[in-house]
Every structure is written in structure tokens, then in C-alpha cells.
N, CA, C and O atoms as a Tripos MOL2 file, in Angstrom:
@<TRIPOS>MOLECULE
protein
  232   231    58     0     0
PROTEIN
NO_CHARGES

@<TRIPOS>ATOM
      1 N          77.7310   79.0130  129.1710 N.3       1 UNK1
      2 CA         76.7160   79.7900  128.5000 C.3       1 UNK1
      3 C          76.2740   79.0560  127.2390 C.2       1 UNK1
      4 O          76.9750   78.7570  126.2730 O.2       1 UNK1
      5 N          74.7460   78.7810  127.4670 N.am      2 UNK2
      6 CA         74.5090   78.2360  125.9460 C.3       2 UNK2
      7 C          74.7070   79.4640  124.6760 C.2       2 UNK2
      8 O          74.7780   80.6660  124.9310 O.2       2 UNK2
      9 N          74.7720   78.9010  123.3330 N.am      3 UNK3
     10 CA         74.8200   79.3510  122.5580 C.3       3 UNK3
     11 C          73.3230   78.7950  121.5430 C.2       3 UNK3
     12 O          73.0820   77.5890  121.4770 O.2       3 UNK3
     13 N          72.6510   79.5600  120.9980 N.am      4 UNK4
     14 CA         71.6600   79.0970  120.4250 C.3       4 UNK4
     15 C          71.5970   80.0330  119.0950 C.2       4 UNK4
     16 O          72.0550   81.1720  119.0000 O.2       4 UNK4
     17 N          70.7440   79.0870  117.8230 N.am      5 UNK5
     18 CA         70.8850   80.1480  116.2270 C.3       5 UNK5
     19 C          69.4950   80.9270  116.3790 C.2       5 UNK5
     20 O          68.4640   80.3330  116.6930 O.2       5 UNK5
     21 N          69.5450   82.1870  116.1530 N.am      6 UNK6
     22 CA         67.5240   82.0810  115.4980 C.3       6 UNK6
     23 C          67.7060   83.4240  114.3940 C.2       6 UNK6
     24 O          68.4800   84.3760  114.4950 O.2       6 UNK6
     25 N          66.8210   83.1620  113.4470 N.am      7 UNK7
     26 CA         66.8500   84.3020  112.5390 C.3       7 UNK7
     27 C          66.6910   85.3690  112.7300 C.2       7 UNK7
     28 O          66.0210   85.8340  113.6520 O.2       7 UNK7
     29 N          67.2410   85.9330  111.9440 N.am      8 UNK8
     30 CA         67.2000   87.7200  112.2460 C.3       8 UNK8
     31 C          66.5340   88.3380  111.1940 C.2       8 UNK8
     32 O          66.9110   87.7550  110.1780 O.2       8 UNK8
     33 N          65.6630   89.3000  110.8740 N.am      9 UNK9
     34 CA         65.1880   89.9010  109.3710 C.3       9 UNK9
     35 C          65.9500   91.1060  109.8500 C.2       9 UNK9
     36 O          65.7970   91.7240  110.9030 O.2       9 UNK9
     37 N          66.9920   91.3690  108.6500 N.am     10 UNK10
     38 CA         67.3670   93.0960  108.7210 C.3      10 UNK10
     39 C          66.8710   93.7350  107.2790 C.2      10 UNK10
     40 O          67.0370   93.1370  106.2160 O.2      10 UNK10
     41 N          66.0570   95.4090  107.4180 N.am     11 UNK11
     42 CA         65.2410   95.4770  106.8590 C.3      11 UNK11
     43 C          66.3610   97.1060  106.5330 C.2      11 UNK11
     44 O          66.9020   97.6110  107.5160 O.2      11 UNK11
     45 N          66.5470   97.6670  105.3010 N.am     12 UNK12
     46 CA         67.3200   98.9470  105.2620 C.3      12 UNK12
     47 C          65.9300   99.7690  104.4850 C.2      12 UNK12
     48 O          65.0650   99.4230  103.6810 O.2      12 UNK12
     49 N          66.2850  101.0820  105.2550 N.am     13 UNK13
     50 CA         65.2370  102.0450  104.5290 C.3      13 UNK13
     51 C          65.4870  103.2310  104.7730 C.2      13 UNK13
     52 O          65.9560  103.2500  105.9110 O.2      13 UNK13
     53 N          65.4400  104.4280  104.2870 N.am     14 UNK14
     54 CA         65.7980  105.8490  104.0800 C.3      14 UNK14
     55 C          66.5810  106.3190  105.3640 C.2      14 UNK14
     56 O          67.5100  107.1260  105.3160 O.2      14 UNK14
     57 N          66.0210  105.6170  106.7340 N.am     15 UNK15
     58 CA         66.2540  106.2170  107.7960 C.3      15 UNK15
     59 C          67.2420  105.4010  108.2210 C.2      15 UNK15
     60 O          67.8920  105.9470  109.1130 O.2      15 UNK15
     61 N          67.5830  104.4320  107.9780 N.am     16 UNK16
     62 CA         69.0440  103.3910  108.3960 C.3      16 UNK16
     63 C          68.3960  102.0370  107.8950 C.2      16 UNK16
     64 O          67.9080  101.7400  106.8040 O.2      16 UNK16
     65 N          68.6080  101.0900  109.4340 N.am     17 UNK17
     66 CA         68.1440   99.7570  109.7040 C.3      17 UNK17
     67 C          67.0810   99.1470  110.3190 C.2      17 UNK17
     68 O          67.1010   99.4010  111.5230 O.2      17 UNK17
     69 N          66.2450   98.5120  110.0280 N.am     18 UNK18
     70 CA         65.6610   97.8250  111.2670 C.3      18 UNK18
     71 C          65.9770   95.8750  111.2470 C.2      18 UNK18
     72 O          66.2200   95.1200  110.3060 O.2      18 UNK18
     73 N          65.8250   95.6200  112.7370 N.am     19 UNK19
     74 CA         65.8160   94.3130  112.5140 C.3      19 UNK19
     75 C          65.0720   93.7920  113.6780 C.2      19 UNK19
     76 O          64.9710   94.2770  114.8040 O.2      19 UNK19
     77 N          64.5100   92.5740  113.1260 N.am     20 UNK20
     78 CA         63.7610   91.5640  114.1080 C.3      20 UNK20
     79 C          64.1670   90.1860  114.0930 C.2      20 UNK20
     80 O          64.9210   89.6170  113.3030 O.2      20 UNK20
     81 N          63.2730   89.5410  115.5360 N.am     21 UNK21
     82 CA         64.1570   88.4600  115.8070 C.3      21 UNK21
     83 C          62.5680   87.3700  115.4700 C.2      21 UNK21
     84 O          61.7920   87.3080  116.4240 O.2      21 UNK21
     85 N          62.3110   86.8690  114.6420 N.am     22 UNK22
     86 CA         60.4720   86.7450  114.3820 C.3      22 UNK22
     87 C          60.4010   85.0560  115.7360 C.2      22 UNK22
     88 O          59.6490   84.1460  116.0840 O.2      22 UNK22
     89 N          61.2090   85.3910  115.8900 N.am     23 UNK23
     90 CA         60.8970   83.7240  117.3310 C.3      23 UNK23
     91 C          60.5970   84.2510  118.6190 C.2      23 UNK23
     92 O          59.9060   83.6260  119.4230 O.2      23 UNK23
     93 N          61.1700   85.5660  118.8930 N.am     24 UNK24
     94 CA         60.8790   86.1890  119.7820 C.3      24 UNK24
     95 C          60.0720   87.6110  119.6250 C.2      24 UNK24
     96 O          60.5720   88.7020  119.3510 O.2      24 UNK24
     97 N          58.4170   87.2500  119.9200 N.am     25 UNK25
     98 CA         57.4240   88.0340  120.2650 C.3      25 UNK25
     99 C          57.9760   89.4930  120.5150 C.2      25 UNK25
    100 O          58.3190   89.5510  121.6960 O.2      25 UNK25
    101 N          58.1910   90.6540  119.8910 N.am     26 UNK26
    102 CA         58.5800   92.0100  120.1920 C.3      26 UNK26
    103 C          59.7980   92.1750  120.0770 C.2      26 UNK26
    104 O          60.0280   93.3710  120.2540 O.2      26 UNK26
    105 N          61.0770   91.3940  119.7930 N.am     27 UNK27
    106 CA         62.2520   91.8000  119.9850 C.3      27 UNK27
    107 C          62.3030   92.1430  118.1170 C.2      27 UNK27
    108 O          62.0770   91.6620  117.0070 O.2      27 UNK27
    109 N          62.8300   93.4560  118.9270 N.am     28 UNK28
    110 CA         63.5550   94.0260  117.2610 C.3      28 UNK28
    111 C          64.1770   95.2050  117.8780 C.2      28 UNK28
    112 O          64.0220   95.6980  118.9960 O.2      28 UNK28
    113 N          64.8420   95.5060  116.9850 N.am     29 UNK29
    114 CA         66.0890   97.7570  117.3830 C.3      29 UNK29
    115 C          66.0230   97.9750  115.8180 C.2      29 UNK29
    116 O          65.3760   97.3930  114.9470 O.2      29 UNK29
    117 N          66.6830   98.7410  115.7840 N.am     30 UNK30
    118 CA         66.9480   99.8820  114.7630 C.3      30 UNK30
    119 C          68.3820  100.7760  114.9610 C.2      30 UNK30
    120 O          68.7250  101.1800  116.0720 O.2      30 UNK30
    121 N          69.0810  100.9970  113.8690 N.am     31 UNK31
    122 CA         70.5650  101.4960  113.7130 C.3      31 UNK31
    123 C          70.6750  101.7370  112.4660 C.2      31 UNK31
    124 O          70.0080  101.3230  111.5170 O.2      31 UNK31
    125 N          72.1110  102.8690  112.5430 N.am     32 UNK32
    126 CA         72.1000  103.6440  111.2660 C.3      32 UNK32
    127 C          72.5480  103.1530  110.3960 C.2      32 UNK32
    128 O          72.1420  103.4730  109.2790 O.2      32 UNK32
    129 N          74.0620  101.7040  110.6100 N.am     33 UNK33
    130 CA         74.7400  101.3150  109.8470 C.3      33 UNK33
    131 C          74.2510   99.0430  110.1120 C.2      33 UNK33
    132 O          73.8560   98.1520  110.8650 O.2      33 UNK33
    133 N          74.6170   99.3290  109.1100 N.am     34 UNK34
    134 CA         74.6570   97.6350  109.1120 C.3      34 UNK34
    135 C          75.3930   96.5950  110.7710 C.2      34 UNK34
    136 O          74.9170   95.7650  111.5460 O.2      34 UNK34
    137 N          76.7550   97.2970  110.6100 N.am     35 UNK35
    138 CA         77.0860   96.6130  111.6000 C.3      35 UNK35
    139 C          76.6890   97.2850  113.0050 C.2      35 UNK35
    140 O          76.6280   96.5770  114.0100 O.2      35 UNK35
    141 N          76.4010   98.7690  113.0620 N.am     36 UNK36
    142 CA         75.4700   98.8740  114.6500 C.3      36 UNK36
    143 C          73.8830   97.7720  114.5820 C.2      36 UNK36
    144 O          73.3460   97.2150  115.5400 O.2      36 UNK36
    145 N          73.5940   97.7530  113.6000 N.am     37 UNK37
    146 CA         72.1550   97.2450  113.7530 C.3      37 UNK37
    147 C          72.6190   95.9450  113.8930 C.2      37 UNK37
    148 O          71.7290   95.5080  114.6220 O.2      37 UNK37
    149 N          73.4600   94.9130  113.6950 N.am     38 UNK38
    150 CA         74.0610   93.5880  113.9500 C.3      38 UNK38
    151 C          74.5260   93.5720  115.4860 C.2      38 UNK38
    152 O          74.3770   92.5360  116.1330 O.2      38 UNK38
    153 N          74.9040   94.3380  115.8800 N.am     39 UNK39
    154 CA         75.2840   94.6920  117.5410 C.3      39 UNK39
    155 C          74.0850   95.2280  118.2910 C.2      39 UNK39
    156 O          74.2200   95.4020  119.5030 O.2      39 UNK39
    157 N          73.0460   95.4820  117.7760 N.am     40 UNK40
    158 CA         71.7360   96.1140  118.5730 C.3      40 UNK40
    159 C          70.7640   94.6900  118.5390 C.2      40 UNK40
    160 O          70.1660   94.1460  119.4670 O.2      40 UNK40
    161 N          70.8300   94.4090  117.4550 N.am     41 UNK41
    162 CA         69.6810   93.1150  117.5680 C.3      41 UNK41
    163 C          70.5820   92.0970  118.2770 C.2      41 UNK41
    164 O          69.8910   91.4910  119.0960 O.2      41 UNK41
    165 N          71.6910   91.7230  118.2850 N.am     42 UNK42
    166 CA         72.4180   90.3990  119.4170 C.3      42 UNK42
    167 C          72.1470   91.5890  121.2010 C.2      42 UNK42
    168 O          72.6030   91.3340  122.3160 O.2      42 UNK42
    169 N          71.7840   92.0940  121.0260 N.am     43 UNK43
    170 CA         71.9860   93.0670  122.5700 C.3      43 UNK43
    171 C          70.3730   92.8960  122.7360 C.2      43 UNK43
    172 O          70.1000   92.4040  123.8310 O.2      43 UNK43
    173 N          69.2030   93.1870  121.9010 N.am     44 UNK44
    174 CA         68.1510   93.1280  122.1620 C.3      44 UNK44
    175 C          67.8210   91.2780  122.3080 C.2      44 UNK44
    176 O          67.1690   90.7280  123.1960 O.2      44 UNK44
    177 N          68.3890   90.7480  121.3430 N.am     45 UNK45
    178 CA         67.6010   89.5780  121.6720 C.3      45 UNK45
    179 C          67.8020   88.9130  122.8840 C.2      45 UNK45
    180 O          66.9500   88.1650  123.3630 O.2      45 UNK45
    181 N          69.5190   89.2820  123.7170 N.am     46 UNK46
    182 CA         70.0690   88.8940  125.1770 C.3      46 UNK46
    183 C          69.0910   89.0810  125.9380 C.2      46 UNK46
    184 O          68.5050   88.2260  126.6020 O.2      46 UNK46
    185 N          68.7570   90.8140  125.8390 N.am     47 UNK47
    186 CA         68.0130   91.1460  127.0530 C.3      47 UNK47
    187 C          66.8350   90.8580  126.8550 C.2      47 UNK47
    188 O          66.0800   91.1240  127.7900 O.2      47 UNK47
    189 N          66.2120   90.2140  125.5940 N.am     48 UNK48
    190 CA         64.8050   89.5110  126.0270 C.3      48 UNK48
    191 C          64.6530   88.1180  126.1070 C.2      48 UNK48
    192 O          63.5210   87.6350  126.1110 O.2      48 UNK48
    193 N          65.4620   87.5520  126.1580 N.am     49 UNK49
    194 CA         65.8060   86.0020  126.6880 C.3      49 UNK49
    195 C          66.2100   86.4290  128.2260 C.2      49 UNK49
    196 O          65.6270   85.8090  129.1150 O.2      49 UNK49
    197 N          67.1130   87.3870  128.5920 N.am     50 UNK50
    198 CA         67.3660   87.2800  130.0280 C.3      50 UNK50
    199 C          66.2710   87.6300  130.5780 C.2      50 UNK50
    200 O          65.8520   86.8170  131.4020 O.2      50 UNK50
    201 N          65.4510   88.8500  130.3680 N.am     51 UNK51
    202 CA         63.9840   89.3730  130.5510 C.3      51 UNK51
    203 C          62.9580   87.5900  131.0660 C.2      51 UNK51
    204 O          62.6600   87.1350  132.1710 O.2      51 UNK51
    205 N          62.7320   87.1030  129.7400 N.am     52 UNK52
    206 CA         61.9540   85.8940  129.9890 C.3      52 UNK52
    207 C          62.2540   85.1020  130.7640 C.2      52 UNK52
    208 O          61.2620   84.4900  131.1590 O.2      52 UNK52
    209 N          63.5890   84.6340  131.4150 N.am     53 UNK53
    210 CA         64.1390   83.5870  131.9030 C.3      53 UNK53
    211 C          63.4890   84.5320  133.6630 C.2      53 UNK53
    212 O          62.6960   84.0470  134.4700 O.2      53 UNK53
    213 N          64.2680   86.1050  133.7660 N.am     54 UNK54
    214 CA         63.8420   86.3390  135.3680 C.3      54 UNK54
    215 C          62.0230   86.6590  135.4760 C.2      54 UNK54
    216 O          61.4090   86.9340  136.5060 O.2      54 UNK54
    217 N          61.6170   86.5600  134.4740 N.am     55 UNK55
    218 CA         60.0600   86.3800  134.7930 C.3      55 UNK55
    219 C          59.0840   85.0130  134.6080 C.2      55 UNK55
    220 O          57.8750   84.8990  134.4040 O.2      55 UNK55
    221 N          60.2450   83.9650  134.7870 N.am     56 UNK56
    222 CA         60.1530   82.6200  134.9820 C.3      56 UNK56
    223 C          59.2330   82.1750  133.5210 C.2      56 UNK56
    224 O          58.4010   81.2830  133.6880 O.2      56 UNK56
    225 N          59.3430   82.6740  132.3490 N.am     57 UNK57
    226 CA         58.6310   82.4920  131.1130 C.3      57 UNK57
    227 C          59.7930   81.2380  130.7040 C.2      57 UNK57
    228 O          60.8460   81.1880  131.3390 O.2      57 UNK57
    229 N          59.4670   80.1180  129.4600 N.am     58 UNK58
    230 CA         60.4940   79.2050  128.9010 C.3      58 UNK58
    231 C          60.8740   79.5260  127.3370 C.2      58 UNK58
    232 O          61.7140   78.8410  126.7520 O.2      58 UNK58
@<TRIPOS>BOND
     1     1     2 1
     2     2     3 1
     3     3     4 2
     4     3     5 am
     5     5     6 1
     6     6     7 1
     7     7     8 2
     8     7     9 am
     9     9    10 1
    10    10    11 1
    11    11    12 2
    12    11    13 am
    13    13    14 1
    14    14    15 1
    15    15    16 2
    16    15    17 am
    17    17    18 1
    18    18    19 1
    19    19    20 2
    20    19    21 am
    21    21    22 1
    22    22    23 1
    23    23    24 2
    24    23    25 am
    25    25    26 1
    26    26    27 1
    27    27    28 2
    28    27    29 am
    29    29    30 1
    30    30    31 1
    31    31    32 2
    32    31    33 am
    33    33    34 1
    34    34    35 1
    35    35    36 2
    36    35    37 am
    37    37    38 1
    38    38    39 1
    39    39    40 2
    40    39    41 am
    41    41    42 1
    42    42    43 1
    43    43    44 2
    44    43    45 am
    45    45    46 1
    46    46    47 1
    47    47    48 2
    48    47    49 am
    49    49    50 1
    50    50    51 1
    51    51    52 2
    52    51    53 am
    53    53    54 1
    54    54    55 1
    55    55    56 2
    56    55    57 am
    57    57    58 1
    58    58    59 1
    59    59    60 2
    60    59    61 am
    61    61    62 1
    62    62    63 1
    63    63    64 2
    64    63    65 am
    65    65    66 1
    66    66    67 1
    67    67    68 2
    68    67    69 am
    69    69    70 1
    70    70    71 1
    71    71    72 2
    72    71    73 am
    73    73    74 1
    74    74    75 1
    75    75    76 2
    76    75    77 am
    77    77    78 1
    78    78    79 1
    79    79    80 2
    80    79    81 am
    81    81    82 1
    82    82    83 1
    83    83    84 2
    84    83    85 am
    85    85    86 1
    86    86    87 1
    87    87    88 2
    88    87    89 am
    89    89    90 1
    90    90    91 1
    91    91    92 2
    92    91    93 am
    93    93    94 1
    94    94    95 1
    95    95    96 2
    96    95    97 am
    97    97    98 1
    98    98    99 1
    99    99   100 2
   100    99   101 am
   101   101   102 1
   102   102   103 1
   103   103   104 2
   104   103   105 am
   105   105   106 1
   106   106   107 1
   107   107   108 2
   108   107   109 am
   109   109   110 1
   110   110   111 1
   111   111   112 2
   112   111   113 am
   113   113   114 1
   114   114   115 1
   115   115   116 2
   116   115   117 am
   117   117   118 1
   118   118   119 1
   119   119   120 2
   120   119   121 am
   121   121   122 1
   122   122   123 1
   123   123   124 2
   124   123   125 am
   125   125   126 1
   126   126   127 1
   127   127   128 2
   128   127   129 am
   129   129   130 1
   130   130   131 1
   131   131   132 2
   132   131   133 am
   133   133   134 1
   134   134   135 1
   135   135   136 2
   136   135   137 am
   137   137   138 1
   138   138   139 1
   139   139   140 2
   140   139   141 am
   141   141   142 1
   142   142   143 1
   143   143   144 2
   144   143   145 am
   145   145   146 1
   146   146   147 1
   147   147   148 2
   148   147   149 am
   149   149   150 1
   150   150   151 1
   151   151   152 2
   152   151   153 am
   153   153   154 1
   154   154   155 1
   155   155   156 2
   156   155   157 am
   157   157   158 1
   158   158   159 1
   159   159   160 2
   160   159   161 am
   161   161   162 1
   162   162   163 1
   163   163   164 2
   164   163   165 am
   165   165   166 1
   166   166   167 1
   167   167   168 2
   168   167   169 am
   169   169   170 1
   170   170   171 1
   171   171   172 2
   172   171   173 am
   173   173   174 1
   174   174   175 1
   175   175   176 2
   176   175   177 am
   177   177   178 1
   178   178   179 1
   179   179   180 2
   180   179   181 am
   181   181   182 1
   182   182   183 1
   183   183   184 2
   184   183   185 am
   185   185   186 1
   186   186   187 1
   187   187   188 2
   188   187   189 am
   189   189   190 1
   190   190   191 1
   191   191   192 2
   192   191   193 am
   193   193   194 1
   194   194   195 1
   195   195   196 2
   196   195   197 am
   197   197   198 1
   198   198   199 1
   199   199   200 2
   200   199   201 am
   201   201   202 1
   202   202   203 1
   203   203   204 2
   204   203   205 am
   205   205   206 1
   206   206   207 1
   207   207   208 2
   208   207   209 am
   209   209   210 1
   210   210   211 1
   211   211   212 2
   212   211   213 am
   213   213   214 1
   214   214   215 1
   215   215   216 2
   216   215   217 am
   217   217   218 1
   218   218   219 1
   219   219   220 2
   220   219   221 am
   221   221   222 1
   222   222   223 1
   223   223   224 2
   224   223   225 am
   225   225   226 1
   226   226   227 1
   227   227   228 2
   228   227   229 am
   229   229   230 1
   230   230   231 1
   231   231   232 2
@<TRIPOS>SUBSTRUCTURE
     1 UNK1         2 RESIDUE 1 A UNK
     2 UNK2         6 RESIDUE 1 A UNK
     3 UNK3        10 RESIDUE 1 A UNK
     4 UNK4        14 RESIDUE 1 A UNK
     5 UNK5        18 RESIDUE 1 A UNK
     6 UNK6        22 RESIDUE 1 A UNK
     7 UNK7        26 RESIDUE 1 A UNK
     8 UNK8        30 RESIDUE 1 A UNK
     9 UNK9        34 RESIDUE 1 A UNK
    10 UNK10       38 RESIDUE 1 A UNK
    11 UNK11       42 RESIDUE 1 A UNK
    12 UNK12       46 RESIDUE 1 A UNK
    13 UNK13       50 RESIDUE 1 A UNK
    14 UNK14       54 RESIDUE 1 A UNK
    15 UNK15       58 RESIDUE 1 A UNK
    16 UNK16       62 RESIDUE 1 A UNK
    17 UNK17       66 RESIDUE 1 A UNK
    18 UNK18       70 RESIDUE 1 A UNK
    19 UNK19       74 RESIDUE 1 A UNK
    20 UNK20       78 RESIDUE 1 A UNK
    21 UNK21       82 RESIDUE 1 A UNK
    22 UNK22       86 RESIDUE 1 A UNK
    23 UNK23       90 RESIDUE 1 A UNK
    24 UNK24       94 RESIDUE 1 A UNK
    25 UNK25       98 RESIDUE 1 A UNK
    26 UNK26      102 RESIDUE 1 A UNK
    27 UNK27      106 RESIDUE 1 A UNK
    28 UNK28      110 RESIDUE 1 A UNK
    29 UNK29      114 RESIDUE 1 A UNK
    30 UNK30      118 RESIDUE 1 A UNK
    31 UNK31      122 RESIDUE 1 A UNK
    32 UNK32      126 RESIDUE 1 A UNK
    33 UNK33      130 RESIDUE 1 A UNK
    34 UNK34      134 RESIDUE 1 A UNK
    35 UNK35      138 RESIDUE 1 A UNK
    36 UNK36      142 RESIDUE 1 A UNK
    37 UNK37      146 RESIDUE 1 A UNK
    38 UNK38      150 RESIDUE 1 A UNK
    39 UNK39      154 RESIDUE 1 A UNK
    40 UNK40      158 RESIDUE 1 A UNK
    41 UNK41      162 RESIDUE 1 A UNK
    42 UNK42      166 RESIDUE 1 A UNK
    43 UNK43      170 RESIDUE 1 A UNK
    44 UNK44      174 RESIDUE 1 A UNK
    45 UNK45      178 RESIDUE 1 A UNK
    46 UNK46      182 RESIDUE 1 A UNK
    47 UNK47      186 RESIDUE 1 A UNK
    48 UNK48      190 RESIDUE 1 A UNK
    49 UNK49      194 RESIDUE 1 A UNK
    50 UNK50      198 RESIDUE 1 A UNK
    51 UNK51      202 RESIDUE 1 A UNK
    52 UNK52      206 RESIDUE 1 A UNK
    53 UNK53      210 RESIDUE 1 A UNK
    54 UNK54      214 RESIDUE 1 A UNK
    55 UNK55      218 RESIDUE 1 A UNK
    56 UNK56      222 RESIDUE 1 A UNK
    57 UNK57      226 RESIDUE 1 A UNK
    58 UNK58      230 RESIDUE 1 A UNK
């Protein structure tokens, strides 16, 4: 399994977390605590790299 770096913006505001992945077009989540939102954005950015790879995107 490759391993690859890409930035993350985590953003805190009244309602919890948000975070985005700005290399990948649409990937971002949202969570209440710091470390769910660190476990939601590595889970979102998987499934939109696995997403791109089975719709033959590079």
C-alpha cells in the first residue's frame, strides 16, 4: 500500500470541526472533537482516492 502526504485545513467553529483536503476537489467531513475530525478526514480522503482510482480518474 502506498503511503502518500497531502494537507489537511482543520477549521474549529461553534458547531465542532471542519476539515479539507484542498488537493482533492470536494473531499472534506466535519466532527465534534479534534481527534474524530482527524479520523473522518483520513476516512474521507481513502474513499475519494479509492472512488477516483474505480472510476479510472489519476
Amino acid at each position: 500500500m502506498n503511503k502518500f502526504t497531502l494537507p489537511v485545513i482543520i477549521e474549529k467553529d461553534e458547531d465542532g470541526y471542519f476539515a479539507s483536503c484542498p488537493s482533492l476537489q470536494g473531499c472534506y467531513t466535519q466532527g465534534d472533537t479534534y481527534e474524530e475530525i482527524l479520523e473522518n478526514i483520513k476516512d474521507a480522503i481513502s474513499l475519494h482516492i479509492k472512488d477516483r482510482l474505480l472510476s479510472g480518474e489519476e
